[in-house]
N, C-alpha and C positions, 0 to 999 in steps of 0.2 A: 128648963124654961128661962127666958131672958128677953131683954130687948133688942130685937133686932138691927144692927149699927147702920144699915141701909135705911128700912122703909118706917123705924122707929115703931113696929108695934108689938107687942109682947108676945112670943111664940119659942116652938122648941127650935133650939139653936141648932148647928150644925155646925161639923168641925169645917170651920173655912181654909180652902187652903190659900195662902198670903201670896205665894206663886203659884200662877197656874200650875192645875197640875197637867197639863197638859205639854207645858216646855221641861215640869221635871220626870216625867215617861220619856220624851226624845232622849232625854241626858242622860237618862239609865239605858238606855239602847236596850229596854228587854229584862235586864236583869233587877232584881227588887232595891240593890243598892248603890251606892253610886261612891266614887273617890271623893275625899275632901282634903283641901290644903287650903291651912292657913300657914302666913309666914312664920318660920324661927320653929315649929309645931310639925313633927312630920305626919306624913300623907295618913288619913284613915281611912277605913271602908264603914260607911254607914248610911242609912235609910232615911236620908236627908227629906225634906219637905216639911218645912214648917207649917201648921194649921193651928188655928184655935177657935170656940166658938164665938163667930161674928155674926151670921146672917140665919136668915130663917130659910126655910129649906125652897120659899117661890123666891125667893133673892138671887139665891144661889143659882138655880134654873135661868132667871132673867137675865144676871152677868155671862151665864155660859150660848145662852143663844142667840142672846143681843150682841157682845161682845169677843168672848173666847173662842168661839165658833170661827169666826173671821180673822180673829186674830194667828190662829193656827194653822190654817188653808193660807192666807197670805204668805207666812216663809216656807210652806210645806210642796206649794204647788209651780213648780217648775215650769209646766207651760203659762204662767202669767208673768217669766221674766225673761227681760233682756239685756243681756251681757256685754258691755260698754267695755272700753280700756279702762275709763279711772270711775265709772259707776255705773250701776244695775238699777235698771228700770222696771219698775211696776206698772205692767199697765190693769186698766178694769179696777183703778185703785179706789177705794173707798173711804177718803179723806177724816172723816167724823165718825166714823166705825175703830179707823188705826186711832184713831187720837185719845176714844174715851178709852178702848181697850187699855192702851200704856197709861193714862189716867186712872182706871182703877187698880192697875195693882202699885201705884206709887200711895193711894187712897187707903188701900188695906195694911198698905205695911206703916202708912202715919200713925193708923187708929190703933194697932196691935202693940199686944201687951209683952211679946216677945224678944229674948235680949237678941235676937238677931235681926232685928230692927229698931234699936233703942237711940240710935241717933238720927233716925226718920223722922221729921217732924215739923209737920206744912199749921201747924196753931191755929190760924183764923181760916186757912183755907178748907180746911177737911168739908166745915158742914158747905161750903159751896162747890167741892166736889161732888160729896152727894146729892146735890142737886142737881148735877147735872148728869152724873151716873142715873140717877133714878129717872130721869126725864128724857134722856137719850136728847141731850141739847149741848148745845155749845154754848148758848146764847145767857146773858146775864141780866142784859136789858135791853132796850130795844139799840142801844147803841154801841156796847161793852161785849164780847165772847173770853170766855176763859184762856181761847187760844192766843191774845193778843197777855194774860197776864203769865200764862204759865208753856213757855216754850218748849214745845217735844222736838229732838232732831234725831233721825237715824243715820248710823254710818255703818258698812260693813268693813269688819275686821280683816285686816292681812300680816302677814308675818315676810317680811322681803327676804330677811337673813334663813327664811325655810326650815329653825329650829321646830316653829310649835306649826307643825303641817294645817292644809285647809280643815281636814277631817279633825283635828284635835281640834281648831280653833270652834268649832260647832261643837264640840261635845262640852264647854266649858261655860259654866255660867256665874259670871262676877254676882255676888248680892250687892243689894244696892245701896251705894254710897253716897254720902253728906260730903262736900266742898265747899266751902263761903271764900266767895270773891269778888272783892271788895260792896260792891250795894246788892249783891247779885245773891241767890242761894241757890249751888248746883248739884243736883243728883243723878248718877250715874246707874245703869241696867246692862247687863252684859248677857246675852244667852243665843244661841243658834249662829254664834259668829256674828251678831248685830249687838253694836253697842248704841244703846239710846240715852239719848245727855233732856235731863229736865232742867229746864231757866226757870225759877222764878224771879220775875222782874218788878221794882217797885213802881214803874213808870209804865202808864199804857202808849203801846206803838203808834207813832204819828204815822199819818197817811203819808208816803210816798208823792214825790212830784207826779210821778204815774196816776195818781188816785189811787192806787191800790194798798191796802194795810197790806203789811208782810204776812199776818194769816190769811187774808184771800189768798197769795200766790201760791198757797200750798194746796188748798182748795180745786182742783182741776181731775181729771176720768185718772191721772199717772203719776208714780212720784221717784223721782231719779233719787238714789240711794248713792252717796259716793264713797270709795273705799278710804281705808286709814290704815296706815301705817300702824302698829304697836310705840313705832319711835315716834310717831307722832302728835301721840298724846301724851301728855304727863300723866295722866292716871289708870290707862293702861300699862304704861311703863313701869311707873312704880307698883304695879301688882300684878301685873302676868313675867316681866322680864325673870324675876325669881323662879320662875317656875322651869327655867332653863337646866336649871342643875336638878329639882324635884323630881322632874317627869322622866 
């Protein structure tokens, strides 16, 4: 028995898993365990998937059918993409569906007690995540949404140089990382060959001359996903280029 970290009412907990378990089934491709590498540490085989008890067992249900459910048919389902030179398009895209999904599990891994999330840590933001997890809203006030304080971006992963192939690049999943730069606090997600970069920002986004906030323009039925480089980001770089000599 506990209190539920979601809907805050006292019931039997369930081992929450902090990442879907849904993206770490792909990553085991089947089999019960999966590789792990950390730097300077060589490679292990283990049964990776972090849980701990967080939610009550209708919580659990409601992330997975609100949220996980779409979040997983999104990179799963082949016919809803299409394949650009420098980026891949979603269409039939569900703007506020992808946004709380990567919202909750940056959410789970804030609140958890676990050392492989122990420099996770959104402080005043959590209880207005859950607010907005539990309400399936974006909205803060009638003039404010979360999406103008807390920036989700997706890019798909590529490797020019052809060392870590497309097939490895999908089978790898970065945990998610803390960067603070300069006013900014940035965390990183890596999994199915999609890297998603979280902005928290201290400034909410002015309207555009256009009239449009930069969260409306993301808002639309499709969402062009553009590819990157590994050279192209610094924090890809400095944690998959290592893995050149590992794999």
């Amino acid at each position: 028995m506990g209190v539920c970290q979601l809907c805050g009412k006292e019931s039997i907990l369930q081992k929450s898993h902090v990442i879907p378990r849904s993206l770490i089934k792909y990553i085991k491709g089947g089999d019960s365990q999966l590789h792990t590498f950390e730097r300077y540490i060589p490679s292990t085989y283990s049964n990776y998937d972090p849980k701990e008890h967080l939610m009550c067992r209708v919580c659990e249900q409601y992330l997975s059918v609100n949220y996980e459910q779409y979040g997983t048919r999104l990179l799963k389902n082949h016919k809803n993409v299409i394949k650009h030179d420098d980026y891949i398009e979603f269409k039939n895209f569900e703007y506020q569906k992808w946004y709380l999904y990567y919202l909750s599990i940056i959410w789970r891994a804030s609140i958890s007690s676990l050392d492989d999330f122990k420099d996770i840590n959104l402080g005043g933001y959590n209880d207005i995540l859950k607010h907005c997890i539990l309400n399936d809203t974006l909205s803060l006030s009638e003039t404010i949404s979360i999406d103008e304080c807390i920036l989700i971006s997706m890019f798909r992963v590529t490797d020019k140089s052809k060392k870590l192939t497309d097939s490895i690049l999908k089978k790898i999943m970065m945990n998610i990382l803390a960067v603070k730069e300069n006013d900014d606090h940035l965390f990183f997600f890596m999994t199915n060959g999609f890297l998603v970069q979280y902005q928290l920002t201290s400034q909410i986004l002015l309207k555009k001359k256009s009239g449009l906030k930069r969260s409306d323009a993301s808002r639309f039925s499709k969402k062009n996903v553009k590819f990157i480089d590994i050279t192209e980001s610094k924090v890809l770089y400095e944690n998959l280029n290592w893995l050149f000599d590992a794999l």
